[in-house]
C-alpha positions in Angstrom: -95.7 -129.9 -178.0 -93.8 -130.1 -181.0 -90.6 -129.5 -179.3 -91.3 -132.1 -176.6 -92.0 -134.5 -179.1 -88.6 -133.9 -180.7 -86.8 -133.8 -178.0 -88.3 -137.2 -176.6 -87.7 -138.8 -180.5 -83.7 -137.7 -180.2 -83.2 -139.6 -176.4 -84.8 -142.6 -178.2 -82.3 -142.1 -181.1 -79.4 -141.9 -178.7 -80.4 -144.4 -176.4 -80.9 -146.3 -179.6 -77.2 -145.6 -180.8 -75.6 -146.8 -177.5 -77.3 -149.7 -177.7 -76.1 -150.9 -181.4 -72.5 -149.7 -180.0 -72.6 -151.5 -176.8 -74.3 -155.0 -178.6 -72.1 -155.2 -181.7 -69.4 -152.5 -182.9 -68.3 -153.4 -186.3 -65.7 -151.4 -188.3 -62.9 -151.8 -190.5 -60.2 -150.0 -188.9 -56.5 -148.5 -190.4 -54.6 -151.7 -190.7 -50.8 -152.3 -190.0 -48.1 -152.8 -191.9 -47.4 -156.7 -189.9 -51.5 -156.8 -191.1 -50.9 -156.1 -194.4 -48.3 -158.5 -194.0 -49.9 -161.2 -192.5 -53.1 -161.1 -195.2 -50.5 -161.4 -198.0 -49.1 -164.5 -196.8 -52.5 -165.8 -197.3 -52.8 -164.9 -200.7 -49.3 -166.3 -201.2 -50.6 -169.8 -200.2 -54.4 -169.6 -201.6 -54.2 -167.0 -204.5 -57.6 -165.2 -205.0 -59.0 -162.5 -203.3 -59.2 -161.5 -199.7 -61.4 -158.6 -198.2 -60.1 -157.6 -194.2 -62.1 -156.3 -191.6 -61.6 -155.9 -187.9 -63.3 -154.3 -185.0 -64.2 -155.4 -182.0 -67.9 -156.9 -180.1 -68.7 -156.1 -176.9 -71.6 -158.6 -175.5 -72.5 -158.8 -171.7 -69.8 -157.0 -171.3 -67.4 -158.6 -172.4 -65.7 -157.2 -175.3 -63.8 -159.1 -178.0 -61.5 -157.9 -180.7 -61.5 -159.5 -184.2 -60.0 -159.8 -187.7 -61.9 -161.0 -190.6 -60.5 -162.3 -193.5 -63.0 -163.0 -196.3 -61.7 -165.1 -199.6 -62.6 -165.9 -202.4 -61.8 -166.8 -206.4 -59.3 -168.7 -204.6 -58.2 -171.7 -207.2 -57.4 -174.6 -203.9 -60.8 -173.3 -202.5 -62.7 -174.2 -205.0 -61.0 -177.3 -205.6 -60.9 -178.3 -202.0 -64.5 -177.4 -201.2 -65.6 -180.6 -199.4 -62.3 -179.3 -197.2 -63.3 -175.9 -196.3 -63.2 -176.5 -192.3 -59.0 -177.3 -192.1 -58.3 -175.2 -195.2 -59.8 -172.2 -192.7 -57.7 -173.5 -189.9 -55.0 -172.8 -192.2 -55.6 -169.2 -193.1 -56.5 -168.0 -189.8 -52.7 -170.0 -188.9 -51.0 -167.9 -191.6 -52.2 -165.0 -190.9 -51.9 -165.1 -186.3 -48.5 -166.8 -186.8 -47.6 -163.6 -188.8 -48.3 -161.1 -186.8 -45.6 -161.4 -184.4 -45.9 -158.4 -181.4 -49.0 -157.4 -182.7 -50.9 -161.2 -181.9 -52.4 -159.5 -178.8 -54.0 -157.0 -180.4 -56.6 -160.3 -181.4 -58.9 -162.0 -179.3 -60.2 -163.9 -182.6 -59.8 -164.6 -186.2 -62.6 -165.5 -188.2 -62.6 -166.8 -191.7 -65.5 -166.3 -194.6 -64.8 -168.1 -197.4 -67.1 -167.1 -200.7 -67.3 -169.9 -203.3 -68.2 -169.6 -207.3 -71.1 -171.5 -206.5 -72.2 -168.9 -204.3 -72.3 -170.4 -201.1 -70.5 -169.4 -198.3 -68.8 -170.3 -195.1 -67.9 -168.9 -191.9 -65.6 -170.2 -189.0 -64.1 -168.2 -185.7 -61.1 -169.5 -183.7 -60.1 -167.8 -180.7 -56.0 -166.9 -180.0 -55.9 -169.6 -177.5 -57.0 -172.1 -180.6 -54.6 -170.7 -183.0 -52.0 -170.6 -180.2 -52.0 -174.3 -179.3 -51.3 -175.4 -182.9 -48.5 -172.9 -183.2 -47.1 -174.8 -180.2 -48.2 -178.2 -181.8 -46.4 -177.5 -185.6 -43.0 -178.5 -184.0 -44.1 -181.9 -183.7 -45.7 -182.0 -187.1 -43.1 -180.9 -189.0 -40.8 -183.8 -186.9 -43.6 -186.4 -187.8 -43.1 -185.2 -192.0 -39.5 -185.2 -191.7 -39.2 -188.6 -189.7 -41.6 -189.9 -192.2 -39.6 -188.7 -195.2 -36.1 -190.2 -193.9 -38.1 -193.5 -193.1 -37.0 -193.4 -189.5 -40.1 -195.7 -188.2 -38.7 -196.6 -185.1 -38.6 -193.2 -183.9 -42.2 -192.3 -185.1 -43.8 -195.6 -183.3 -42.1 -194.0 -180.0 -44.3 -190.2 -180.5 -47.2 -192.6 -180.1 -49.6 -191.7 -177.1 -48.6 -194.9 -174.7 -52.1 -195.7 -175.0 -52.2 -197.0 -178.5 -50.6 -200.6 -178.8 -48.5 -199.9 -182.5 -45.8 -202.4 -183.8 -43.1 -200.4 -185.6 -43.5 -202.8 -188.2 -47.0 -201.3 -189.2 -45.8 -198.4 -189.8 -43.1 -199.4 -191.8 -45.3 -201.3 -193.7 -47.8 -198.6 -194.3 -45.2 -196.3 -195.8 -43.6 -198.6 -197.6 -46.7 -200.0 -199.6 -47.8 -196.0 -200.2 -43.5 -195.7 -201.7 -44.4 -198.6 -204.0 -47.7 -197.3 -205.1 -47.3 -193.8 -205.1 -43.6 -193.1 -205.6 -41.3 -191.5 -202.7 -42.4 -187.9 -200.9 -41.0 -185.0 -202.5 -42.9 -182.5 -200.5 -45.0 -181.8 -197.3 -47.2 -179.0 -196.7 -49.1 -178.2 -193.6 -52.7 -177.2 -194.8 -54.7 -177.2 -191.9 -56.5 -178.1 -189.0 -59.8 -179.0 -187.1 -60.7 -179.8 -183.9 -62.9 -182.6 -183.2 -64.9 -185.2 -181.0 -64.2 -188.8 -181.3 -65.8 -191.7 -179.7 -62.6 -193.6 -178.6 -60.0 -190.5 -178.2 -62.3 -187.5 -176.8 -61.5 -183.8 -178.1 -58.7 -184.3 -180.5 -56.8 -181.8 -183.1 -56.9 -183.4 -186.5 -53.9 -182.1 -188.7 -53.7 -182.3 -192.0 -50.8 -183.2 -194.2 -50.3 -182.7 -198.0 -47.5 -185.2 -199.4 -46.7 -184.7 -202.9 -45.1 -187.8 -204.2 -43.5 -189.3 -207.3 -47.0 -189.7 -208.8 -49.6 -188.2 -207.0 -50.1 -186.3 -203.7 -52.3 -187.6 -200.7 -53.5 -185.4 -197.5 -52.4 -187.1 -194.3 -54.5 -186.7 -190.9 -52.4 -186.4 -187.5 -54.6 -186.7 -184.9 -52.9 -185.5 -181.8 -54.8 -186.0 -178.2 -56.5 -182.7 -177.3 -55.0 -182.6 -173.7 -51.4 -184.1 -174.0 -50.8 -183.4 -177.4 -49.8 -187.2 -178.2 -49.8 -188.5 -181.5 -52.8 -191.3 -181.5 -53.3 -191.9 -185.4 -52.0 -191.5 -188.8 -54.6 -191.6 -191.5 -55.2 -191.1 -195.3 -57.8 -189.2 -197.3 
């Protein structure tokens, strides 16, 4: 009897086992050198602490493979706390866009960030995500550097054909931000969200640090989700 119950307890414990590693198989596995790599180019932009972790999930059989970057004590974090959603954009951006051969080896990134106060955050974006603003940071770097060499007449053109925009406007929009807040010395890409609007549909809201003469101010391009077309140009 006592055998038969032991031997009926240990096909509950494997079929138990299976289960767990067919529903959810977590484990931090040997990372790679371009890994390595890639996390350290996150730490070069936030500072702080980062904890990895990859594995892979198989649900309904489907699997998916995954890295997990976790941060924290990171100085802009904490300072940019209200901003965690693009600021997580960015570091799943720096690390995929630094992988190089190894991108397929990811079906995901996902991004914990730990704050002082001890709450925490968590966001996932799939390759596909991280892919289209790799393919979208041409255009936003162009947008910087037209912006920076006050070439307006060019910018007003990137519009999406939809949005009726004077060159004018934009002329005078930068011109009154010069005056106020002294000429750009710098832009840095920190970051990205996608949304839903009212007026535009999906859209990919990009955000912009320029550090000028006296202070520095995060710019929103909002690009159409579909097209890519530039449709607005705000300030924070």
């Amino acid at each position: 009897v006592v055998a038969h119950i032991n031997k009926t307890m240990n096909r509950i414990l494997t079929l138990l086992i299976l289960t767990l590693i067919t529903t959810s198989c977590k484990k931090d596995i040997g990372v790679t050198d371009k890994e390595v790599n890639s996390v350290q180019q996150v730490l070069n932009f936030y500072d702080g602490e980062c904890l990895r972790h990859k594995g892979f999930e198989t649900k309904n059989g489907e699997t998916i493979t995954y890295f997990e970057l976790e941060m924290s004590k990171s100085p802009l974090l904490e300072s940019n706390a209200k901003k965690l959603n693009p600021h997580s954009g960015n570091i799943a951006y720096l690390f995929y866009s630094s992988l190089d051969d190894e991108k397929s080896n990811y079906d995901q990134v996902r991004i914990k960030i730990n704050l002082k106060d001890g709450t925490s955050s968590e966001f996932s974006y799939s390759d596909k995500e991280i892919e289209a603003i790799e393919n979208l940071m041409p255009k936003i770097v162009n947008i910087s550097e037209l912006i920076t060499k006050k070439d307006f007449e060019t910018l007003t053109k990137l519009f999406d054909k939809s949005i009726e925009l004077e060159t004018s406007q934009i002329a005078g929009l930068f011109n009154n931000l010069d005056n106020q807040y002294g000429i750009i010395k710098q832009s840095q890409f920190q970051g990205f969200e996608f949304k839903d609007t009212n007026n535009f549909g999906q859209v990919i809201k990009a955000n912009v640090v320029q550090v000028r003469e006296k202070i520095a101010l995060t710019m929103a391009l909002v690009f159409n989700r579909n097209n890519r077309n530039l449709i607005s140009i705000e300030f924070e």
